[in-house]
ZANU-48439 format. One record per residue (C-alpha): y, z, x; residue number from 1; residue in one letter. Coordinates in pm, whole numbers, plus 50000, padded with zeros to 5 digits. Layout:
[[Y; Z; X]; NUM; 'A']
...
This chain:
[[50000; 50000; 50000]; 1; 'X']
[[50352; 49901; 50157]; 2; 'X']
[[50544; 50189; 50251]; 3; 'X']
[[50759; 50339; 50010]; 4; 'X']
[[51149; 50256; 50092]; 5; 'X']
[[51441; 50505; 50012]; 6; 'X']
[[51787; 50413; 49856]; 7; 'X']
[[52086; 50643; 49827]; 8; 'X']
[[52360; 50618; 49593]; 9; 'X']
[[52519; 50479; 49265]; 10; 'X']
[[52751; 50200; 49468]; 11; 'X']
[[52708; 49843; 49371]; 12; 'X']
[[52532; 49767; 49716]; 13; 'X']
[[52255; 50091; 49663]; 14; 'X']
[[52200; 49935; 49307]; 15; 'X']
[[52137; 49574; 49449]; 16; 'X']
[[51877; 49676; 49732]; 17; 'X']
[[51713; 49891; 49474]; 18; 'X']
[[51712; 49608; 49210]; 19; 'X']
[[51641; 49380; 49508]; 20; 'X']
[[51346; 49597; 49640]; 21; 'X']
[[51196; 49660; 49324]; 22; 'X']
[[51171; 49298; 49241]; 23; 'X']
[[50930; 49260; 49490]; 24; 'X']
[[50775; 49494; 49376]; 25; 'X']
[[50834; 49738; 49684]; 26; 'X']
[[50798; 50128; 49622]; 27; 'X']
[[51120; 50283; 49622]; 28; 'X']
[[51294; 50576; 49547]; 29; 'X']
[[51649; 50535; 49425]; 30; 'X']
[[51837; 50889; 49454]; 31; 'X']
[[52143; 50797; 49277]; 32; 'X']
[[52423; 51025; 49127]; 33; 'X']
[[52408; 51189; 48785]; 34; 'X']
[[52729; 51099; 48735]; 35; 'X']
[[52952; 50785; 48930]; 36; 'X']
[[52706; 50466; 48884]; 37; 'X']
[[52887; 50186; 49004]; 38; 'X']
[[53166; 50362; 49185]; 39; 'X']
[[53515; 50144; 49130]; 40; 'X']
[[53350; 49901; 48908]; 41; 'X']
[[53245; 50081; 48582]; 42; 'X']
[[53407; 50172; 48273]; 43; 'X']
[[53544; 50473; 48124]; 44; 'X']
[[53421; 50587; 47785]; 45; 'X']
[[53720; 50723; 47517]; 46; 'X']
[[53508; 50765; 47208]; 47; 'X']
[[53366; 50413; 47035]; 48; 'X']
[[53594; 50245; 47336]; 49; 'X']
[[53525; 50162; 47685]; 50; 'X']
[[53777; 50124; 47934]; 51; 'X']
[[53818; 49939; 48203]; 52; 'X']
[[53975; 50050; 48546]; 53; 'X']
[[54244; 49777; 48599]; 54; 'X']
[[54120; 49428; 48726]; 55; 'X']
[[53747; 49437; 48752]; 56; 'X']
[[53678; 49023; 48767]; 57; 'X']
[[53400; 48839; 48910]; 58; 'X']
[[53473; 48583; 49186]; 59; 'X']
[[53175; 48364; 49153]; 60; 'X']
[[53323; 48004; 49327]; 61; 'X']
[[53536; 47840; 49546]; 62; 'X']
[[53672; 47551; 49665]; 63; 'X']
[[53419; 47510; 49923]; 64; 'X']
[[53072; 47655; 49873]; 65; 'X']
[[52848; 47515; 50099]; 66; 'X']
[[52460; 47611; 50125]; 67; 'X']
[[52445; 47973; 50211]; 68; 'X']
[[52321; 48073; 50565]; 69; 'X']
[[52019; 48311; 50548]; 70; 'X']
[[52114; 48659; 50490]; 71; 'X']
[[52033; 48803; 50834]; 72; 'X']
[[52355; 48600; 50928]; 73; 'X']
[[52596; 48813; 50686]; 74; 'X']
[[52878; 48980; 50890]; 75; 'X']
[[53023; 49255; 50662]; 76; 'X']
[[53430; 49239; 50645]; 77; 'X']
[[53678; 49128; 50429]; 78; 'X']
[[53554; 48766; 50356]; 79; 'X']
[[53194; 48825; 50529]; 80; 'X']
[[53079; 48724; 50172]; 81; 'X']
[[53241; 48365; 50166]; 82; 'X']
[[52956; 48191; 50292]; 83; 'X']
[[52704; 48278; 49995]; 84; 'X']
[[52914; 48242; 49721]; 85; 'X']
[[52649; 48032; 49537]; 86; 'X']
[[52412; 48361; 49614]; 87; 'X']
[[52612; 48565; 49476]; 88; 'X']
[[52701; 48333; 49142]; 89; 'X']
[[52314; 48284; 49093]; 90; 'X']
[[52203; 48625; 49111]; 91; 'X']
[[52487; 48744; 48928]; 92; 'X']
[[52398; 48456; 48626]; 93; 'X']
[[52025; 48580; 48649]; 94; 'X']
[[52157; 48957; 48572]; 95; 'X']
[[52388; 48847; 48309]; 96; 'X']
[[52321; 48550; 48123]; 97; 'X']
[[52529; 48452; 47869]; 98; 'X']
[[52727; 48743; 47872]; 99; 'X']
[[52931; 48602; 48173]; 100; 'X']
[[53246; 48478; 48043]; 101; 'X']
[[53492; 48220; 48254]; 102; 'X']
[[53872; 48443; 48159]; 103; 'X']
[[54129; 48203; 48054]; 104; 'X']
[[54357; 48074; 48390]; 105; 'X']
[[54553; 48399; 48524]; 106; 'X']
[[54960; 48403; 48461]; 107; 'X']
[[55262; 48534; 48586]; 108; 'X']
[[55562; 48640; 48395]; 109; 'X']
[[55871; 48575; 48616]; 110; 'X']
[[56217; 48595; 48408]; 111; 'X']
[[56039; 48666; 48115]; 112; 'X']
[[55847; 48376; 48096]; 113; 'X']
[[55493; 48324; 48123]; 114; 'X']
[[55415; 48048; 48399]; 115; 'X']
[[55056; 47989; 48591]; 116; 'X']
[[54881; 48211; 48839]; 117; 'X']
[[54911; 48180; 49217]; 118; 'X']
[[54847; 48529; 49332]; 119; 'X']
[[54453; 48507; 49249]; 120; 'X']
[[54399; 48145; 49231]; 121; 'X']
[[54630; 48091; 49549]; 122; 'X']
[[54758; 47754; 49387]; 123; 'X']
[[55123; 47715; 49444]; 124; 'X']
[[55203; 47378; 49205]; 125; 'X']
[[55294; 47583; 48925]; 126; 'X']
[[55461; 47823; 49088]; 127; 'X']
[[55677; 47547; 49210]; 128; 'X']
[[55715; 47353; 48908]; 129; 'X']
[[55846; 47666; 48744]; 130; 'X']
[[56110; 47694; 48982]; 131; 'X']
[[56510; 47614; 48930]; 132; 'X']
[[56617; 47309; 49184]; 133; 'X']
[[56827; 47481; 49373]; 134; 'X']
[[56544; 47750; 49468]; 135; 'X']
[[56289; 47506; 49493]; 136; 'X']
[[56470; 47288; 49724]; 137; 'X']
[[56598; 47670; 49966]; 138; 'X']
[[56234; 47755; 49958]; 139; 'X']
[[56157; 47398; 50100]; 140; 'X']
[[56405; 47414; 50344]; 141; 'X']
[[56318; 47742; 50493]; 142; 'X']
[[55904; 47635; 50487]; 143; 'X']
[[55993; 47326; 50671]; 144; 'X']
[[56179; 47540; 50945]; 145; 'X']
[[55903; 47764; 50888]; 146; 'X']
[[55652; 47463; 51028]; 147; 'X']
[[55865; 47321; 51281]; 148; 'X']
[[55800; 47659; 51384]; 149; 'X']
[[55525; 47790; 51354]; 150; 'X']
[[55314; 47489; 51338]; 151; 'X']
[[55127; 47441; 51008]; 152; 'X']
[[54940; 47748; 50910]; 153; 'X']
[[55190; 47967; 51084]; 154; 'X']
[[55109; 48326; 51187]; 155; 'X']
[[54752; 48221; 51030]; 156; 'X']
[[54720; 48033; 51320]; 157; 'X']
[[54557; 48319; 51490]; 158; 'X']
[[54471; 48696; 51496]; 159; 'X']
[[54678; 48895; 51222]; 160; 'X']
[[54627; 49192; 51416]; 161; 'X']
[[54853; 49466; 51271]; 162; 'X']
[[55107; 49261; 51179]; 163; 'X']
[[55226; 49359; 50858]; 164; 'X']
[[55265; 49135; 50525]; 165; 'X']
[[55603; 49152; 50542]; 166; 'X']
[[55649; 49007; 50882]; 167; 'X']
[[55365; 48732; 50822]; 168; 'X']
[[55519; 48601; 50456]; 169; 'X']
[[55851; 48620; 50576]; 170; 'X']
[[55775; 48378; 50935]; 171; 'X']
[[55536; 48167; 50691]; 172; 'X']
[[55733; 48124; 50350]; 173; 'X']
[[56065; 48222; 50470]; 174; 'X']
[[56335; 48413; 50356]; 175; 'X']
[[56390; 48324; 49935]; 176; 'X']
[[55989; 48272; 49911]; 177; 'X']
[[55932; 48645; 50051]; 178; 'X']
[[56236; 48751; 49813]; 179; 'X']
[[56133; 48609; 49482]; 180; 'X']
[[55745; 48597; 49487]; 181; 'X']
[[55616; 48879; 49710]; 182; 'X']
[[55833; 49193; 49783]; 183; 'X']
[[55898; 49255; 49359]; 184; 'X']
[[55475; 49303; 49363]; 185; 'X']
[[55421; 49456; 49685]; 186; 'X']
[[55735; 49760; 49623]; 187; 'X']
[[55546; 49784; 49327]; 188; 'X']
[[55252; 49886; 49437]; 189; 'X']
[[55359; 50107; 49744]; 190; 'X']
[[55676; 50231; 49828]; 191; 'X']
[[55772; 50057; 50163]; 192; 'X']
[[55625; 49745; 49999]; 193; 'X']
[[55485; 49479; 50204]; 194; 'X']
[[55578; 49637; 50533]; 195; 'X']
[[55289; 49940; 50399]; 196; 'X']
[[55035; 49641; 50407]; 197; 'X']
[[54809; 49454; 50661]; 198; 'X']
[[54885; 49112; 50682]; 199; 'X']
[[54487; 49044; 50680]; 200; 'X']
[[54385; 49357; 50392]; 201; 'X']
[[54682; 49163; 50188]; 202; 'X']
[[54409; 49140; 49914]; 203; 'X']
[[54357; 49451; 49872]; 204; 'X']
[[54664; 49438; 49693]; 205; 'X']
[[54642; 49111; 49540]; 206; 'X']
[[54898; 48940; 49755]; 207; 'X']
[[54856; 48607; 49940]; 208; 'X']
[[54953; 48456; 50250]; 209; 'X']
[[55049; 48092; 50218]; 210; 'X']
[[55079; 47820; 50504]; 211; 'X']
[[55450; 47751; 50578]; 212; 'X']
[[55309; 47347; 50528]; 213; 'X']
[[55157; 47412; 50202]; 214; 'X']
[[55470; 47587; 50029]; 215; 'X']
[[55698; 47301; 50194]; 216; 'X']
[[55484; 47028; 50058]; 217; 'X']
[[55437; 47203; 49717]; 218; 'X']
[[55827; 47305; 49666]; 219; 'X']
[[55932; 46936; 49834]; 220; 'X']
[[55708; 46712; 49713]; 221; 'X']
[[55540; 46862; 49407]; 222; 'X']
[[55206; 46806; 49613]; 223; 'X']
[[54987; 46959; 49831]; 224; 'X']
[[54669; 46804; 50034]; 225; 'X']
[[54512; 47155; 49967]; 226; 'X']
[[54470; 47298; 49654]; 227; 'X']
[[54218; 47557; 49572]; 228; 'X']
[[53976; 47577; 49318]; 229; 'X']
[[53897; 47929; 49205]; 230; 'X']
[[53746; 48092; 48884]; 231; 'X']
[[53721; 48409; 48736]; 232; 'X']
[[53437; 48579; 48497]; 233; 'X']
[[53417; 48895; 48294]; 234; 'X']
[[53106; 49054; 48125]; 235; 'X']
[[53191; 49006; 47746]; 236; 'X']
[[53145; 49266; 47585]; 237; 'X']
[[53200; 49607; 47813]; 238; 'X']
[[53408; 49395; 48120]; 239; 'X']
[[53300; 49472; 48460]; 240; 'X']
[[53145; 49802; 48290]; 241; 'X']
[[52863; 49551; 48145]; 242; 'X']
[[52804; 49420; 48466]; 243; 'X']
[[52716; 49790; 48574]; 244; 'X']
[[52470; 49888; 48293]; 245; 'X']
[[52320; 49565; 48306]; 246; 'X']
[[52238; 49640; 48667]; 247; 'X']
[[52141; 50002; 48616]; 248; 'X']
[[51908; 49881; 48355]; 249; 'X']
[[51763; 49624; 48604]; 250; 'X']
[[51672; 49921; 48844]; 251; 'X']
[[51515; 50122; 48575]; 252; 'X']
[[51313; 49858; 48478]; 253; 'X']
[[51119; 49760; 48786]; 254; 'X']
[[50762; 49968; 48735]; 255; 'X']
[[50802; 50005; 49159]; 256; 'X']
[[51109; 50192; 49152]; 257; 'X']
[[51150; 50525; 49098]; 258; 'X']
[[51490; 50638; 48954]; 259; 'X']
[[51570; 51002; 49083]; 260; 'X']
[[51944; 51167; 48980]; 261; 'X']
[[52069; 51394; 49269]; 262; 'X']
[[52402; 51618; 49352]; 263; 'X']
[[52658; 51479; 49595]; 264; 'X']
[[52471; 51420; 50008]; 265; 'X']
[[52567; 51734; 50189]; 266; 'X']
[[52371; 51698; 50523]; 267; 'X']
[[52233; 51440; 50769]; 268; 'X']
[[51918; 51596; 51000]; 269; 'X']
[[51794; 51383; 51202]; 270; 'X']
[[51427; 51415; 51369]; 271; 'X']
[[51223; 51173; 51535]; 272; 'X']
[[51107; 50892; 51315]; 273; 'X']
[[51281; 51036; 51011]; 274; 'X']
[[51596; 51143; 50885]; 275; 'X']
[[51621; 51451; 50592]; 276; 'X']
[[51945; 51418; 50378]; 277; 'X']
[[52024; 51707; 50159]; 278; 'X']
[[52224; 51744; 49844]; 279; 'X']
[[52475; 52010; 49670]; 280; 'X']
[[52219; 52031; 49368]; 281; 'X']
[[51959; 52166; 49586]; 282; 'X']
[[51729; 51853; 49643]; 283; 'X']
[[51660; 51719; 50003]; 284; 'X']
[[51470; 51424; 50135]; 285; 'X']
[[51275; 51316; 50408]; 286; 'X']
[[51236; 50953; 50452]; 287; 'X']
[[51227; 50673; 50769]; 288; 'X']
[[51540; 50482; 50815]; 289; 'X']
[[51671; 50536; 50426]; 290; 'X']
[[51968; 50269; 50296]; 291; 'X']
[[52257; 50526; 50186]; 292; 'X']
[[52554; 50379; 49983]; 293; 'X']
[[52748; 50671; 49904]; 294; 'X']
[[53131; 50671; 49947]; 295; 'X']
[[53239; 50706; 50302]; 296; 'X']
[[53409; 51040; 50240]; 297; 'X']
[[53054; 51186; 50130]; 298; 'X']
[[52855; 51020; 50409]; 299; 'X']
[[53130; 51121; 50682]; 300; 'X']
[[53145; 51484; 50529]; 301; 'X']
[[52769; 51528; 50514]; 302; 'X']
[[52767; 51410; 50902]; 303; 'X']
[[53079; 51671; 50987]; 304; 'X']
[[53332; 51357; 51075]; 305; 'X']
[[53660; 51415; 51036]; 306; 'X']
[[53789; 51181; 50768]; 307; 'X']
[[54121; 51147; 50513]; 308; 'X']
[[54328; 50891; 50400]; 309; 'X']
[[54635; 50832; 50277]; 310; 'X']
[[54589; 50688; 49908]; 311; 'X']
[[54832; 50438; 49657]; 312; 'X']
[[54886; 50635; 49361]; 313; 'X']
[[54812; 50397; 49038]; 314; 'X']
[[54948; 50489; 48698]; 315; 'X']
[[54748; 50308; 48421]; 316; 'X']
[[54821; 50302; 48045]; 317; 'X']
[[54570; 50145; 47814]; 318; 'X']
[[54741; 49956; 47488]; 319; 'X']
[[54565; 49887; 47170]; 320; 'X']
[[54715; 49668; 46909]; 321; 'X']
[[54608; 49313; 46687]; 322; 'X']
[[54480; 48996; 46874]; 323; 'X']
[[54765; 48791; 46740]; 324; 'X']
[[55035; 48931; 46875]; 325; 'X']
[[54898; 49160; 47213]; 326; 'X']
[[54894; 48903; 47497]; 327; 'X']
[[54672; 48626; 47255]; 328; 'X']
[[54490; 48391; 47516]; 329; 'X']
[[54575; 48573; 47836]; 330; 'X']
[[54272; 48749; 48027]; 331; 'X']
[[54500; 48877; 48285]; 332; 'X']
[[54922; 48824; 48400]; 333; 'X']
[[55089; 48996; 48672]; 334; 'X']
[[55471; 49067; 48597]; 335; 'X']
[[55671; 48962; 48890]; 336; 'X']
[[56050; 49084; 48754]; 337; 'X']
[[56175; 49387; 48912]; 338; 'X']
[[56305; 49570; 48623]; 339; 'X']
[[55975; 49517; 48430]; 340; 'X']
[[55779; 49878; 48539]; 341; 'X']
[[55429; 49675; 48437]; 342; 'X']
[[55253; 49550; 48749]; 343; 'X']
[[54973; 49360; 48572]; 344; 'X']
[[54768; 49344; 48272]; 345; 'X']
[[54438; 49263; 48221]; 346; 'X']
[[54125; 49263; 47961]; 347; 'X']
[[53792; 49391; 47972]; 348; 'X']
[[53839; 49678; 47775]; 349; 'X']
[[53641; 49743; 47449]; 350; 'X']
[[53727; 49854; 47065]; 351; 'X']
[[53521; 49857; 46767]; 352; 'X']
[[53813; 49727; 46549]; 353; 'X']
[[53759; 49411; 46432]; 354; 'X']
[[54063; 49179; 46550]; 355; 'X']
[[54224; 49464; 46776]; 356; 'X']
[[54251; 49427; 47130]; 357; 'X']
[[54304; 49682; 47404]; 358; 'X']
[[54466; 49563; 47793]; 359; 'X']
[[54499; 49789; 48064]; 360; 'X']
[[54820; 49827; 48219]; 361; 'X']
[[54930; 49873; 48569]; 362; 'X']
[[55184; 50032; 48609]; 363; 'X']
[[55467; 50094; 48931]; 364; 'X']
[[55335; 50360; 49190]; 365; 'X']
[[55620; 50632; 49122]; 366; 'X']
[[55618; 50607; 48697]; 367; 'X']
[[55594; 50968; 48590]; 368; 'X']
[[55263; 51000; 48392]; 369; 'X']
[[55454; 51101; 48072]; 370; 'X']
[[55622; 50796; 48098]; 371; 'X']
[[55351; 50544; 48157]; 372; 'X']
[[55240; 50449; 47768]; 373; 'X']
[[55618; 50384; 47653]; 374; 'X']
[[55647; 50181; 47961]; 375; 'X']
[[55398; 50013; 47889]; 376; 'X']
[[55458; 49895; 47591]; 377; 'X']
[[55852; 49804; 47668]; 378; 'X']
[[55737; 49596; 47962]; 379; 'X']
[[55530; 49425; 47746]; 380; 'X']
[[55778; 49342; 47488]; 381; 'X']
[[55994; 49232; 47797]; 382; 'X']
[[55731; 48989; 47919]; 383; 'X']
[[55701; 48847; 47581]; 384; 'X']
[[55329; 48967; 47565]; 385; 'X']
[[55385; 49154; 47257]; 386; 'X']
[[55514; 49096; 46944]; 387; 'X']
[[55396; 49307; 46678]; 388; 'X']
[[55297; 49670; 46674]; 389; 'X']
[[55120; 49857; 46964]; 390; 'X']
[[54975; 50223; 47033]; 391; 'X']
[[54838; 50391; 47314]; 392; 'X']
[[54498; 50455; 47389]; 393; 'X']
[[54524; 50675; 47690]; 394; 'X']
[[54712; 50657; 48064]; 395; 'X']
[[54652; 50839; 48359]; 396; 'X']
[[54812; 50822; 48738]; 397; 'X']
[[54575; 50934; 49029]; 398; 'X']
[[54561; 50858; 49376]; 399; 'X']
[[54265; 50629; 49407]; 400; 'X']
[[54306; 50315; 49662]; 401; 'X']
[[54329; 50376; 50029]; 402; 'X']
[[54713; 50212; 50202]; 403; 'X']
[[54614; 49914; 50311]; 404; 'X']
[[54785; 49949; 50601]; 405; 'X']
[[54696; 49977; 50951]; 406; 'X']
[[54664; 50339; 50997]; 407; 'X']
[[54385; 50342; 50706]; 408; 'X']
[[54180; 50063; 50935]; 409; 'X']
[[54263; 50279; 51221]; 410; 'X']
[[54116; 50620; 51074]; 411; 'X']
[[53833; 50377; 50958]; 412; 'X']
[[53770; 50251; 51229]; 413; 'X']
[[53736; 50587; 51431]; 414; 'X']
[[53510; 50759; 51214]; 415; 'X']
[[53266; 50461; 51208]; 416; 'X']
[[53267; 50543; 51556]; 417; 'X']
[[53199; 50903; 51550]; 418; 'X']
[[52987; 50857; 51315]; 419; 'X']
[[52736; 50594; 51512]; 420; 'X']
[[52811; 50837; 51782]; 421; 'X']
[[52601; 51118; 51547]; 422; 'X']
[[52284; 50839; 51608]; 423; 'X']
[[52149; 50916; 51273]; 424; 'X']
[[51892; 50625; 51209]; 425; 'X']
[[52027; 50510; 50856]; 426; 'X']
[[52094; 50171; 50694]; 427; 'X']
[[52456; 50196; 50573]; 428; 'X']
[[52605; 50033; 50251]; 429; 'X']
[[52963; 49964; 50120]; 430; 'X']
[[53236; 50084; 50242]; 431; 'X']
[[53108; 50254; 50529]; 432; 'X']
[[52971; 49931; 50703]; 433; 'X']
[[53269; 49826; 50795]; 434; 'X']
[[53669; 49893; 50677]; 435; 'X']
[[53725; 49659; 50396]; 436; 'X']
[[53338; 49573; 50333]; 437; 'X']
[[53387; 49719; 49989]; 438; 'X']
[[53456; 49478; 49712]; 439; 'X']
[[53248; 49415; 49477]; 440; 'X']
[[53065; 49030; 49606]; 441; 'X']
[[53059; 49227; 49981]; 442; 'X']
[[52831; 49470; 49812]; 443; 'X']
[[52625; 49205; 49647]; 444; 'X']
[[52589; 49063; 49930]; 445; 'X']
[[52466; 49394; 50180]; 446; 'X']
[[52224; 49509; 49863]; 447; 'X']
[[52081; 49230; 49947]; 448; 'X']
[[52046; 49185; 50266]; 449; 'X']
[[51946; 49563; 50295]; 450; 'X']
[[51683; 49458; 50062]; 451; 'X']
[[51558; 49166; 50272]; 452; 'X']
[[51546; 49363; 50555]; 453; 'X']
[[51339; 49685; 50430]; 454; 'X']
[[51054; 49482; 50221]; 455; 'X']
């Protein structure tokens, strides 16, 4: 009989090698949280309603998908899951089905008017269509001296390094560009705005990076020799949330997996040819080389590494109100004006009433809590997004995403370090792997690699 494998933890990458071992049909324990199954990704119940935790899509395609290298090859990072984005849109179709729903094309509402996405999609023709001529033809102007520069992809040219967002948009897309389309979102989100955020982690806020030719040939010429191709899916009904249970389901189904609910890890002991982790609730467990995907400040705790981060604080307010007349046809908008306190909006949120709706809405980083619900529902009136009646559901602020700035990699970084200095023979998932390794296709894409490897 093959020997039995050990998971730990309710991240997305612990549930995929589970799901991934127990499809082939390998005997495996899965000692997963009582509480905190898909960490980041899940939904909050409120009664009959499930809520989702601001923008929880799927990013199943590109532009260029080419056939995916094998597995062993996956380098975790940032964008280490680029290469198998067709294994990561077939296994997530197998899990799903037809409750994978394509959202309709992302907006933005600058000046109060609703005009197409180029934040997610990274497609700049509408942007630049929307524009007044005498912006358009500034924003040209100071690409062009941008590329004369710079050369054509700019600062992208090479390393990012620490260089900030700030200093990359404004050398790439110039002065007006930086002005109107970036700094509004970034001070937004953090309070020293794009000079709190990583040039390369600028997703981790949403925010693109453009080449300086691209925006000149799109704000000059109305064409562009790139243009991106990029689609977005929800689980309909429960959002992201569906995604979750469907995979926790998955697990619970295979006959070869065992499904064991533990406390939070506590302690790493490692002896030869085994490693015993131990947990607040009591329960401890010997087992050779185990995958663990808990949350890095659990694992580095458990393993006495010094680890804290500084953390965004995100104020959300959930709005409930009639199809018709709360944001009809738009999955998702970010609002762009200044004034506006709404960040974005999004879907994926349930309701039992028939012809209601409910968004969630992000809100600016320094909103009082109190605050948030009126806000919300003002800067939705604002952006035109809602016309008729609205209440509020529930809001909340925490402190939840790390700064993605370059003290955050830094402190990262170092205890990923100390702890491979601890030599504690364990096959690490999520965030841990490496800083930045934790969205939701880069766990996809270790669960199943861990998987591969362990059969």
């Amino acid at each position: 009989m093959a020997e039995r494998r050990v998971v730990v933890g309710g991240t997305i990458a612990a549930l995929v090698a589970a799901d991934a071992l127990g499809a082939a049909g390998t005997p495996t324990r899965l000692l997963a949280p009582a509480n905190g199954l898909g960490r980041g990704f899940t939904s909050i119940p409120d009664g009959e309603r499930r809520l989702s935790l601001g923008v929880r899509l799927l990013e199943l395609s590109y532009e260029d998908d080419p056939a995916p290298p094998p597995l062993s090859a996956y380098a975790p990072g940032l964008d280490g899951h680029r290469p198998y984005a067709r294994t990561i849109r077939r296994w997530t179709e197998q899990l799903l089905g037809e409750h994978l729903r394509e959202i309709a094309p992302p907006r933005v509402v600058v000046d109060g008017r609703l005009v197409d996405d180029y934040l997610f999609t990274v497609d700049l023709l509408p942007l630049a269509t929307a524009a007044a001529p005498a912006e358009r033809e500034r924003i040209a102007a100071e690409a062009e001296a941008a590329t004369a520069r710079g050369g054509s992809a700019g600062v992208l040219s090479t390393e990012l390094g620490e260089t900030t967002l700030a200093t990359a948009s404004l050398a790439n897309h110039g002065q007006t560009f930086h002005d109107r389309f970036i700094e509004p979102l970034a001070r937004k989100f953090v309070a020293r705005g794009s000079s709190s955020i990583l040039a390369a982690w600028r997703r981790k806020a949403w925010l693109p990076l453009f080449w300086p030719e691209t925006v000149a040939e799109a704000f000059s010429t109305g064409s562009v020799r790139f243009r991106p191709r990029r689609t977005f899916h929800e689980v309909a009904p429960g959002g992201v949330g569906g995604f979750v249970d469907a995979l926790v389901a998955r697990v619970r189904s295979h006959a070869s997996v065992e499904f064991v609910q533990v406390g939070k890890l506590t302690a790493i002991e490692s002896r030869p040819r085994a490693v015993t982790l131990r947990f607040d609730d009591g329960h401890a467990e010997r087992a050779a080389r185990p995958a663990v995907g808990v949350p890095p400040a659990e694992l580095y705790a458990a393993a006495a590494v010094p680890f804290e981060l500084a953390r965004m604080r995100t104020v959300l307010a959930w709005i409930e109100g009639d199809r018709e007349t709360l944001a009809p046809g738009v999955d998702l908008a970010h609002v762009l004006d200044p004034g506006n306190p709404v960040v974005r909006f999004s879907g994926g949120s349930t309701t039992p009433a028939p012809g209601r709706r409910i968004v969630c809405v992000e809100l600016r980083h320094d909103l009082p809590q109190q605050d948030a619900a009126a806000a919300a529902i003002a800067g939705l009136r604002e952006a035109g997004v809602l016309t008729g009646e609205a209440e509020a559901v529930r809001a909340s602020a925490a402190q939840m995403l790390p700064v993605p700035d370059g003290a955050t990699r830094a402190q990262m970084t170092a205890a990923a370090v100390a702890f491979a200095a601890r030599g504690h023979d364990l096959r690490l998932l999520g965030a841990a792997v490496a800083p930045g390794a934790d969205s939701l296709n880069e766990q996809i894409v270790q669960g199943l690699q861990a998987a591969e490897e362990l059969r």
